[in-house]
C-alpha positions, -999 to 999 in steps of 0.1 A, spaced: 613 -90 -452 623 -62 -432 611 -52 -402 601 -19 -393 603 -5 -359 574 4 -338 575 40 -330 548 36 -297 539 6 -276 512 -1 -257 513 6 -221 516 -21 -197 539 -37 -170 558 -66 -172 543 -98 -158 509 -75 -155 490 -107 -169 468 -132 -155 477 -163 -138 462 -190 -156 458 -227 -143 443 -259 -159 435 -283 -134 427 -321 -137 414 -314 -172 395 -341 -187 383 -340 -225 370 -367 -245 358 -370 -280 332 -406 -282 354 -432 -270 388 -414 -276 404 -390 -244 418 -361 -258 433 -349 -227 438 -371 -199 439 -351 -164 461 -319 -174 474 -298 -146 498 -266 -160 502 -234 -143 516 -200 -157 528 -171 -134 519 -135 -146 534 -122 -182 547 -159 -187 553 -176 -219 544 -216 -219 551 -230 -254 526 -264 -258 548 -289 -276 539 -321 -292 531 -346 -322 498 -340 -343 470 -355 -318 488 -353 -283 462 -328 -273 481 -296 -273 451 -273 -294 422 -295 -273 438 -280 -243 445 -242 -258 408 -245 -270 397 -257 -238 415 -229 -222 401 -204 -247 363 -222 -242 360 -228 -273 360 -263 -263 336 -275 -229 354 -299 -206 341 -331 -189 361 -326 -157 388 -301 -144 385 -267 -136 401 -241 -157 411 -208 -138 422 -170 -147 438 -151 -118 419 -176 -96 387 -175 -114 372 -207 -124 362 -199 -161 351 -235 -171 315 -228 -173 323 -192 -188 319 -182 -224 346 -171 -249 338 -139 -250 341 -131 -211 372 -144 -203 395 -118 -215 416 -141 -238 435 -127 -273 435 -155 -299 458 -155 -330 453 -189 -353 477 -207 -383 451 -190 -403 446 -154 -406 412 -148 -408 412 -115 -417 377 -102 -436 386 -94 -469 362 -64 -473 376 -42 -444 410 -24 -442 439 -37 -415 431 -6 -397 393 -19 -395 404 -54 -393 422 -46 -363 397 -20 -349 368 -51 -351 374 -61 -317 369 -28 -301 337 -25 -324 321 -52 -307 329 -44 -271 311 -3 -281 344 13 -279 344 51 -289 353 56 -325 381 80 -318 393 57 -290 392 28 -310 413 39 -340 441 55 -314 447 18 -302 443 2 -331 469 26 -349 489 18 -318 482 -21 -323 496 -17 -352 526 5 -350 536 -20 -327 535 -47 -346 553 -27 -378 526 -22 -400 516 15 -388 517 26 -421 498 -1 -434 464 7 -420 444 15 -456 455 -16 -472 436 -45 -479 446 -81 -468 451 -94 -505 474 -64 -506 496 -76 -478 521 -105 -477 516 -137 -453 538 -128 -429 519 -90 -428 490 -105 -430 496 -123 -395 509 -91 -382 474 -75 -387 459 -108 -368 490 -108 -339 470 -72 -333 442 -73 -335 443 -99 -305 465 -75 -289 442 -42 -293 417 -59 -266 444 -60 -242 437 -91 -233 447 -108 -200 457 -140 -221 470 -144 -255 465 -179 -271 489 -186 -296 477 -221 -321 504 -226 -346 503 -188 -359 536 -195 -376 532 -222 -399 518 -210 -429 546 -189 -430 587 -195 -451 610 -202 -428 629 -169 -426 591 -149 -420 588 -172 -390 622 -167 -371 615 -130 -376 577 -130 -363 585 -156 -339 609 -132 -325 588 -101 -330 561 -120 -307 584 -130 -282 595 -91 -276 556 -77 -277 545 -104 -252 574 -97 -228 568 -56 -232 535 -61 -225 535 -84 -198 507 -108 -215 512 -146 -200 507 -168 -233 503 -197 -243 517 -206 -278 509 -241 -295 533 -256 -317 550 -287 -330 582 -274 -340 604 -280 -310 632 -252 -325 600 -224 -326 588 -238 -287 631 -243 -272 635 -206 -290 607 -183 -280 594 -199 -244 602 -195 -204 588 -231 -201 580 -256 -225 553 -285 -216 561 -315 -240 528 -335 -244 521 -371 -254 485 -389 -257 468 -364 -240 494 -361 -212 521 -336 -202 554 -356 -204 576 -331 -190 577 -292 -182 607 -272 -177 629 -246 -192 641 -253 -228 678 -262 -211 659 -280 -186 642 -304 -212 673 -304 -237 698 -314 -208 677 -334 -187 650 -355 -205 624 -368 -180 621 -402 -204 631 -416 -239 594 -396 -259 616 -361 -245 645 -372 -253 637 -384 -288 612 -356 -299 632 -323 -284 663 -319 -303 683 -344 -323 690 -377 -309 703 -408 -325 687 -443 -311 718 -467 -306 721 -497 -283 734 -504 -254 735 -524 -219 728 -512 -184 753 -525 -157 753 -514 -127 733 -482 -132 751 -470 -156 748 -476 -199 776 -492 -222 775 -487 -255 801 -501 -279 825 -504 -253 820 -466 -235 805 -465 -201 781 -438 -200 760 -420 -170 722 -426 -175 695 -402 -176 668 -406 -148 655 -434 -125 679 -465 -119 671 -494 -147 674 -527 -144 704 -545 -161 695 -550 -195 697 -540 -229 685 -505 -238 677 -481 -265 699 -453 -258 694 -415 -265 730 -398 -282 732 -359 -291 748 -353 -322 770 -327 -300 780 -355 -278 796 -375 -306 833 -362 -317 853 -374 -347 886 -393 -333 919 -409 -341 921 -446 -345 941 -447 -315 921 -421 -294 908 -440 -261 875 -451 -270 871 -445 -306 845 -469 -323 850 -480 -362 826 -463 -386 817 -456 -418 805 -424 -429 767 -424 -447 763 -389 -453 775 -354 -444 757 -317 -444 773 -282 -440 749 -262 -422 770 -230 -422 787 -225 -387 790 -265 -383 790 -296 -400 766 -327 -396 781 -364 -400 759 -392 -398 779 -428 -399 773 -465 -398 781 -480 -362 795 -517 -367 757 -530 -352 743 -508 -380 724 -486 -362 732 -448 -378 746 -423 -354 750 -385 -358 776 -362 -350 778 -325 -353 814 -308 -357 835 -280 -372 831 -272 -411 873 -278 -420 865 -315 -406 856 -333 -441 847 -370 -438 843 -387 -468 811 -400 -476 812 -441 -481 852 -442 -461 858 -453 -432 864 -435 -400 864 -435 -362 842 -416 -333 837 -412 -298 813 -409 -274 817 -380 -248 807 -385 -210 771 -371 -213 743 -385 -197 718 -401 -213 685 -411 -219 677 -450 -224 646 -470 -229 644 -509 -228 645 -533 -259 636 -564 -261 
């Protein structure tokens, strides 16, 4: 799909959005706690990505945020506001879901207009900034089609603006993107990323594809169980895991193991620095980037006997994965004229990265 260009944008500053904070947030559901004491904070016009497994709580907290969900503890603040006890519809928040909800009957141009309906906008006034909406978006010339006339990708468009024509204070992102191929998602994903920053809306987007939340976010809060794991900058949680659950669930990791001596991890021979708080000597699960893992000579310093499983060209670089002699599977990315042969044998070694490790019994 190509994307058209939007000829007006709608005016705003940069970081002209709302600080938002969820404080001590408590939510619980019968016996089970949903979220278990949340505290997040995003600065004006800044984009949080919520990142997690199905069930760590990531929606409960966007929905709490949005009130479509009450709390049973916390407080929940807009530009210092507490809005816990405040309905939906007062709290100034866009909302744009995995489904499109669009009402079949109206045109986009209504669809987007509905909002503004609601809130008594002037006719006139309300079709400029819905025309504007939607020029913004890419779809200006779309405005007298129906939905089933549009594609998925469009059809998300219309919704992506229709929270925008509010002007919202805070746009609420919960898995927009997943209905959607793969190539439709890199280019909205993008497309959103660009509108939110020109606009200066601080967002909150919800997703469980760590490429989507490492590609598109200032900060990205990993959650587990109800809990924020870690928070930081996508280099911040790729480079520097706070524990194993990061390590293992942003970016690609292969689980090999090793010993801790001395504070630092050996595995297969190759003394490595370790991620995080001292350990106790021990044996460990440890953490390996794919990128951290080279092809080498049998003779190269280090190198470790393998056999290669499989192998994947993924265009600028290759993926190996191999058979370490305590069968454990290990990956390695590296350049596409490197050809290891699928069942020989072969030799890698492990670079001087830091990394992650998690006791085993």
């Amino acid at each position: 799909m190509t994307l058209t260009a939007p000829t007006r944008t709608m005016t705003a500053e940069p970081g002209s959005g709302a600080t938002v904070a969820l404080r001590n947030v408590v939510k619980t559901y019968g016996s089970m706690q949903a979220l278990s004491g949340i505290d997040l904070e995003l600065a004006p016009g800044e984009f949080i990505a919520l990142l997690g497994p199905s069930g760590c709580g990531k929606t409960t907290a966007l929905r709490a945020l949005s009130g479509l969900e009450t709390i049973d503890s916390g407080s929940i603040l807009i530009d210092g506001v507490d809005v816990a006890a405040t309905p939906t519809n007062k709290r100034d928040i866009g909302m744009v879901f995995q489904s499109y909800s669009l009402f079949p009957h109206m045109t986009v141009l209504e669809n987007v207009e509905f909002g503004l309906r609601m809130r008594k906008v002037a006719k006139a006034d309300r079709r400029e900034r819905a025309t504007e909406a939607l020029e913004m978006v890419g779809l200006g010339a779309h405005g007298e089609r129906f939905a089933h006339q549009l594609s998925g990708g469009q059809q998300q468009r219309v919704a992506l603006a229709r929270a925008l024509v509010t002007r919202p204070r805070v746009l609420l992102l919960d898995e927009p993107l997943s209905a959607l191929d793969a190539k439709v998602r890199v280019q909205l994903r993008e497309e959103i990323r660009r509108i939110t920053r020109d606009l200066g809306i601080t967002t909150v987007f919800v997703t469980h594809d760590q490429e989507e939340a490492l590609a598109v976010a200032d900060r990205v809060a990993v959650m587990r169980a109800g809990r924020i794991e870690q928070i930081g900058t996508p280099e911040e949680l790729y480079a520097t895991p706070a524990n194993p659950f990061v390590a293992d669930f942003v970016g690609l990791t292969s689980r090999v193991p090793g010993e801790v001596v001395d504070g630092a991890v050996v595995v297969h021979g190759v003394r490595l620095p370790l991620l995080g708080e001292h350990q106790e000597n021990g044996p460990v699960l440890t953490y390996i980037r794919p990128e951290d893992v080279a092809l080498a000579a049998k003779d190269d310093p280090g190198a470790i006997p393998v056999t290669v499983v499989s192998t994947s060209f993924l265009g600028s670089l290759r993926r190996t994965h191999f058979l370490l002699p305590d069968e454990s599977l290990i990956a390695a990315q590296h350049a596409v004229d490197e050809h290891p042969v699928v069942g020989a044998p072969a030799f890698v070694r492990l670079k001087q990265s830091a990394v992650a490790a998690s006791p085993r019994s």
